[in-house]
C-alpha positions in Angstrom: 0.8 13.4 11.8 0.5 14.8 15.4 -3.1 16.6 14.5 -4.8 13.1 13.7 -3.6 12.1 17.0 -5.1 14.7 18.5 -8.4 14.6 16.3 -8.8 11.1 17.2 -8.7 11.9 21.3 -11.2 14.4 20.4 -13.3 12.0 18.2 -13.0 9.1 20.5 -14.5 10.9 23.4 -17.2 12.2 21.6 -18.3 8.7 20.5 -17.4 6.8 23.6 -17.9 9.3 26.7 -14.7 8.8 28.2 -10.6 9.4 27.4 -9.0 6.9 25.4 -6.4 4.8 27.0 -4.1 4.8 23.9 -4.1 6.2 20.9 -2.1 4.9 17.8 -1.1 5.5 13.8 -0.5 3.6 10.9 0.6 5.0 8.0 -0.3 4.2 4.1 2.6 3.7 1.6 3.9 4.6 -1.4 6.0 1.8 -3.7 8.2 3.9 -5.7 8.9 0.6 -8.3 7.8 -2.8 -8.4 4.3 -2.8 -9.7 3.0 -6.2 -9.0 6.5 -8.1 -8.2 5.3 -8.2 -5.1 2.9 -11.7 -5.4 5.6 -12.9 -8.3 8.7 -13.7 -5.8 10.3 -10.2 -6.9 11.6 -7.4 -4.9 9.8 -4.1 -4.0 11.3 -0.4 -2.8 8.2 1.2 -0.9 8.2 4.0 1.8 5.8 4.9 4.2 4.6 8.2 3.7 2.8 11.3 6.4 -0.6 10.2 5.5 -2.8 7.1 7.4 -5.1 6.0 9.6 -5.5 7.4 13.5 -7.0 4.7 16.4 -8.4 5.7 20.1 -8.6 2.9 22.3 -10.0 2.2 25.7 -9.9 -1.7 26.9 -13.2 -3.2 28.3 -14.2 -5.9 31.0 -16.5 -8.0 28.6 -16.2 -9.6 25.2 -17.6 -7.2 23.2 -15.7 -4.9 20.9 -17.0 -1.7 19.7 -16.0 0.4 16.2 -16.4 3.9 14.8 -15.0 5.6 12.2 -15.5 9.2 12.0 -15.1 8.6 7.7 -18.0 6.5 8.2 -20.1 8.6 10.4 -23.5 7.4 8.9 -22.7 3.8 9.7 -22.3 5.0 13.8 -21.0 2.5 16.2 -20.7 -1.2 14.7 -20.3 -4.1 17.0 -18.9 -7.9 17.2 -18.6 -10.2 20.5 -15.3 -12.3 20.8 -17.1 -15.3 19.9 -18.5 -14.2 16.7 -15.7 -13.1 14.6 -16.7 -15.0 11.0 -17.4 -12.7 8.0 -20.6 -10.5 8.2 -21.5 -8.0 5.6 -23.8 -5.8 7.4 -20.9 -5.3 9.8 -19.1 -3.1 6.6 -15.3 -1.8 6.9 -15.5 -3.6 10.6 -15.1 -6.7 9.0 -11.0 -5.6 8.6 -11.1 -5.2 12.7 -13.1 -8.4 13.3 -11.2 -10.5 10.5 -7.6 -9.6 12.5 -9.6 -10.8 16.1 -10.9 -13.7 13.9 -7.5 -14.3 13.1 -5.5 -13.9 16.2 -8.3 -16.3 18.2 -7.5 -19.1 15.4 -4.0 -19.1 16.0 -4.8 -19.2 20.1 -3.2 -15.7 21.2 -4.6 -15.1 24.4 -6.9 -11.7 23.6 -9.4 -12.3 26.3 -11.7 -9.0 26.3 -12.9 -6.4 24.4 -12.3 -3.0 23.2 -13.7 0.3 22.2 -12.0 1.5 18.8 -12.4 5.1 17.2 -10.9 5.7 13.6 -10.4 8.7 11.6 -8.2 8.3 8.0 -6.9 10.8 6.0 -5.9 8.1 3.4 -8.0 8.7 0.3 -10.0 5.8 -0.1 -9.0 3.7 -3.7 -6.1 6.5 -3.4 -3.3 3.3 -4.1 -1.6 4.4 -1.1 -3.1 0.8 1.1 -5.5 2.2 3.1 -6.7 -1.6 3.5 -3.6 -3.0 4.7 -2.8 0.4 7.0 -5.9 -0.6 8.7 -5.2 -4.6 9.2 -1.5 -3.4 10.3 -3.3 -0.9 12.7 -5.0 -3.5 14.4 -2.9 -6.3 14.6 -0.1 -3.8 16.1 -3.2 -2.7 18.6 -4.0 -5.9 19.8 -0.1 -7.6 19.9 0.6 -4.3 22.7 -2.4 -4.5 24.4 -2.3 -8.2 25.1 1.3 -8.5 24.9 1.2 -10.8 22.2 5.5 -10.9 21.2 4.4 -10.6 17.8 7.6 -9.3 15.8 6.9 -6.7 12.8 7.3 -9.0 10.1 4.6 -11.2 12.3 2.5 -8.5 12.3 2.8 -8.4 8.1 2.2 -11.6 7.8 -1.0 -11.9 9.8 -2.5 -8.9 8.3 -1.7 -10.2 4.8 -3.4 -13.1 5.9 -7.0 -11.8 6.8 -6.6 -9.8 3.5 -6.3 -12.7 1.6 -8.5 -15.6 3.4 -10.9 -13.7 5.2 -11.7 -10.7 3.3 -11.0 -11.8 -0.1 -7.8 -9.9 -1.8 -5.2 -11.8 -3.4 -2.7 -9.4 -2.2 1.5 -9.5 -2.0 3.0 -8.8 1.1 4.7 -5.6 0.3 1.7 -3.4 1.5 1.9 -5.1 5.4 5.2 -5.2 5.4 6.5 -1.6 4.7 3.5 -0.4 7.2 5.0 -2.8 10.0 8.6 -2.0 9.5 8.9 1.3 8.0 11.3 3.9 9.3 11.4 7.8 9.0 13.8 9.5 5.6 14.4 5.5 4.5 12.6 3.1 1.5 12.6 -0.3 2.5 14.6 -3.3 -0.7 12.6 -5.9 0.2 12.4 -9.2 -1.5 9.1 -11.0 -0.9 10.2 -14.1 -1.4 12.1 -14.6 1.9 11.3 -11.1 3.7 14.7 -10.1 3.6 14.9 -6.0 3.6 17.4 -3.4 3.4 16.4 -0.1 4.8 18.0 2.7 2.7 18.6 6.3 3.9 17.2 8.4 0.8 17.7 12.3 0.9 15.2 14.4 -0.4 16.9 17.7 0.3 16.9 18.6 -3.6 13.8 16.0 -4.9 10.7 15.6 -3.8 8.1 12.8 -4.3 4.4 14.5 -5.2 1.2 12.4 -5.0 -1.8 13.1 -8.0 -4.9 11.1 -6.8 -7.1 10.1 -10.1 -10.4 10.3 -7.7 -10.9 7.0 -9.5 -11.9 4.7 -6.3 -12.1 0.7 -7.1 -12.5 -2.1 -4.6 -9.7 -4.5 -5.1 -11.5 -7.3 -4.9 -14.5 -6.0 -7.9 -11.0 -5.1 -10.0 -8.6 -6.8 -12.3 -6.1 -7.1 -9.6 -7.2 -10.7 -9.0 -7.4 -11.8 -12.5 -3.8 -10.5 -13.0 -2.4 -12.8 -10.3 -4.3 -15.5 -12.1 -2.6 -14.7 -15.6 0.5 -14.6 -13.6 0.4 -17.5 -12.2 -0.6 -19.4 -15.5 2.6 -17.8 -16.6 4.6 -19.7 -13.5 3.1 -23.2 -14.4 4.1 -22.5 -17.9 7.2 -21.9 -17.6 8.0 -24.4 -14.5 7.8 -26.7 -17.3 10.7 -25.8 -18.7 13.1 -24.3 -16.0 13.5 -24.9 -11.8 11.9 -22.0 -10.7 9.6 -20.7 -7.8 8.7 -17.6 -8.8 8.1 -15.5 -11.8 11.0 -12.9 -10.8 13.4 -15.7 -10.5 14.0 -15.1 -13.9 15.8 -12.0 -15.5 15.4 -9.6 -18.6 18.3 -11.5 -20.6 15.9 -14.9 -20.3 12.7 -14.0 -22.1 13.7 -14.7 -25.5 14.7 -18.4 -24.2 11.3 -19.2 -22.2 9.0 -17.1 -24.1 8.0 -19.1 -26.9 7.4 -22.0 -24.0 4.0 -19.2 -23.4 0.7 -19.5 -25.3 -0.7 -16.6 -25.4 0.6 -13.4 -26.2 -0.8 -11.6 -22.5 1.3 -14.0 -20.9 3.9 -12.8 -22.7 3.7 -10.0 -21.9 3.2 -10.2 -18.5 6.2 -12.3 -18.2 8.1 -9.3 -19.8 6.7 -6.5 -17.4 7.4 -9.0 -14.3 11.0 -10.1 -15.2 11.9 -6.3 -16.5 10.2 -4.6 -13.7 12.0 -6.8 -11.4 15.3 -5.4 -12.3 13.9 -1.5 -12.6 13.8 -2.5 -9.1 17.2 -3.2 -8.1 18.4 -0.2 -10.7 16.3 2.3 -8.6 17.5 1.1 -5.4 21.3 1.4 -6.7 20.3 5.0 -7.9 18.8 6.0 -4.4 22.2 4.9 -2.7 24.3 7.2 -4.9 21.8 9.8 -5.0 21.1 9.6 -8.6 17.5 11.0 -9.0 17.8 12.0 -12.9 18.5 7.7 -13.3 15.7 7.2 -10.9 13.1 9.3 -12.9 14.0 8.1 -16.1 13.2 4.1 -14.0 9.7 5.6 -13.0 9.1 6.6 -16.7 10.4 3.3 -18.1 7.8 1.2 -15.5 4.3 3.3 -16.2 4.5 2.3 -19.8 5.2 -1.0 -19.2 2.2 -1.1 -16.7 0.3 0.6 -19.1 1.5 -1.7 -21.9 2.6 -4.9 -21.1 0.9 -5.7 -17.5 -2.6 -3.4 -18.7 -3.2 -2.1 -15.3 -3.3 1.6 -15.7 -6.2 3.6 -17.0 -7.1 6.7 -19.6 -7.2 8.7 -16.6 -4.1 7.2 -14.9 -2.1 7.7 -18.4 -2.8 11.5 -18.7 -1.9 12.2 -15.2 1.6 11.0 -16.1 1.5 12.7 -18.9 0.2 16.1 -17.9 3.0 15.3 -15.0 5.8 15.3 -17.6 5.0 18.1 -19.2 4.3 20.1 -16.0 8.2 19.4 -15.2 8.5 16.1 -13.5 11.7 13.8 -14.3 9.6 11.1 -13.7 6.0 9.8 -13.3 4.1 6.8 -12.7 1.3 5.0 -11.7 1.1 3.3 -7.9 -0.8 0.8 -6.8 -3.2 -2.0 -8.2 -4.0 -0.1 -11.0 -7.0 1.3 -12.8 -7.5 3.7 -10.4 -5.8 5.4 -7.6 -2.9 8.3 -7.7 0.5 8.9 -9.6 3.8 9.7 -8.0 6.1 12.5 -9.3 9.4 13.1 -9.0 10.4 16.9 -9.1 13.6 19.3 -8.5 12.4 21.2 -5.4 13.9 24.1 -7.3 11.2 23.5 -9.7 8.3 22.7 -7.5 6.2 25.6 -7.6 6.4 26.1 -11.7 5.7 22.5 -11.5 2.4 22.7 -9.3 1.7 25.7 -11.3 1.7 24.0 -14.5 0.7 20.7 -13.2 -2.9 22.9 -12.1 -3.4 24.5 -15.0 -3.4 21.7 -17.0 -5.5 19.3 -15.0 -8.4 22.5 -14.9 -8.3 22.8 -18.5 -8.8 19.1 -19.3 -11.1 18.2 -15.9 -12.6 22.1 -15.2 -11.5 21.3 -11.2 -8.2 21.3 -9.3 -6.1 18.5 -8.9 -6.0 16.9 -5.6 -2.1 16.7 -5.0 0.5 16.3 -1.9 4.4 16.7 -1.3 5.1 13.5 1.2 7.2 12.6 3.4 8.8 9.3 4.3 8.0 8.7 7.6 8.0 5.8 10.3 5.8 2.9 10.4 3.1 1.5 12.6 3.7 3.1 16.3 2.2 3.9 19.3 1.7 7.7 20.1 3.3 8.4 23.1 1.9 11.6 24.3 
């Protein structure tokens, strides 16, 4: 991602008339399986991929702290003083950079002045690839260098998921934060969210790669189902806590449903308690596959999980479902939706062998149903949150 960096030096100067000080990166993420285990006490195998979110910085004597984002050019510079961190809406996206100040103030870290910030992303926005949480990473990581804060990486996850949740309104997991501060270059990360224990796993993609599909369908979070899903999941905990000691969702496994599920009401709890407890294992199957470099078993997981997205959890779309479609007919071993759901992009595994018969049929197949070219992009697993040192 070295031309970000050195966009964002260019940007920065333009905007601020002067050199930036630092200049960092944060990258988005991909979770190869685990759709929504994350907020259900489950485990998660994301990677962070060659795409994210650039920052220039330069510190200032005052209290004031000063934001652009060349992807929101029109909005120019946008502005909060130290002492006036609490929600605005007419301060937009800067409400992510104020809410992590906000934040960091309430829990007494010493941040004592301001700073100029310049931003450039090439994370499509409502891509499913967590340009929120990239951002909210971004800035915590920012703040705990420049004011030598000691914040750990998993401190830095759980701060960001914090302002996500309680100060700009997502019911997000923890996965999202948590690969983004702790990611590391050619590995996915077997975390389990319920006590933040990880396992970072060399995976070689000398004869696979991972190919992204965005739907161009962009959704807030927060205006989506996402919310109302961790609802129904929930009502699916209390349900069931009234029959068995558990915490979590995911502390159940496949071979229990037909014991608890008639303790359910409704038949969408059901089956989200089936997607949760199957998915959860999928999971732990693809991570076993990754360590003995099984891709065919790992594409025939990814298939297995988009339908029971699509089915059981409901978060996928029309659109969503013929990309993985059009995908495995194209040549993929294995396609799926990522992230929220009903919007966002589709991962692909393919041969590399295969890759350009695959693009090739992949294209001609998304013109013919959308008369346009697909927007699509080989990544890379790459580190996490850093400082560029130049």
């Amino acid at each position: 991602m070295d031309y970000i960096m050195d966009q964002i030096k260019t940007i920065f100067e333009r905007q601020f008339h002067m050199k930036a000080h630092e200049t960092y990166v944060s990258p988005g993420r991909v979770n190869i399986i685990g759709g929504h285990t994350d907020y259900n006490g489950g485990h998660v195998l994301p990677f962070c991929i060659d795409m994210g979110i650039s920052a220039a910085i330069s510190y200032r004597k005052d209290s004031k702290v000063f934001v652009y984002s060349e992807n929101f050019s029109d909005l120019g510079i946008l502005s909060f003083h130290l002492k006036s961190t609490t929600y605005d809406t007419k301060r937009d996206y800067a409400n992510y950079i104020s809410g992590v100040y906000h934040e960091l103030l309430r829990q007494g870290y010493p941040i004592t002045k301001g700073m100029n910030i310049a931003l450039s992303s090439n994370l499509p926005v409502g891509g499913g690839l967590s340009s929120s949480a990239s951002l909210l990473v971004l800035i915590v990581s920012v703040l705990n260098d420049q004011f030598h804060l000691g914040l750990t990486g998993p401190m830095v996850a759980s701060i960001a998921k914090r302002v996500e949740n309680e100060y700009i309104g997502v019911s997000c997991g923890i996965m999202d934060q948590f690969i983004i501060a702790n990611g590391r270059k050619n590995h996915v990360m077997f975390l389990n969210t319920t006590n933040l224990h990880y396992e970072l796993i060399s995976i070689n993609l000398s004869e696979y790669a991972f190919v992204l599909v965005n739907s161009n369908i962009t959704r807030k979070l927060t205006e989506s189902k996402y919310n109302i899903r961790q609802s129904e999941s929930s009502q699916v905990l209390r349900f069931l806590q009234e029959h068995v000691k558990i915490d979590h969702v995911c502390d159940l496994r496949p071979e229990d449903y037909d014991t608890y599920e008639p303790f359910l009401p409704e038949e969408t709890l059901k089956k989200r308690f089936r997607h949760l407890i199957n998915e959860n294992a999928r999971v732990i199957q693809a991570k076993d596959a990754i360590k003995r470099n099984d891709f065919p078993a790992l594409g025939a997981l990814l298939n297995e999980a988009h339908t029971s997205v699509r089915d059981l959890y409901e978060v996928s779309s029309e659109v969503l479902d013929e990309l993985v479609t059009m995908a495995r007919d194209a040549g993929s071993i294995g396609s799926k939706m990522i992230g929220g759901g009903f919007g966002g992009s589709t991962l692909n595994l393919v041969k590399r062998s295969e890759l350009e018969i695959f693009w090739n049929n992949f294209t001609e197949l998304y013109q013919t149903k959308y008369n346009k070219s697909p927007v699509m992009h080989i990544v890379s697993v790459e580190d996490g949150v850093r400082r560029n040192h130049d």
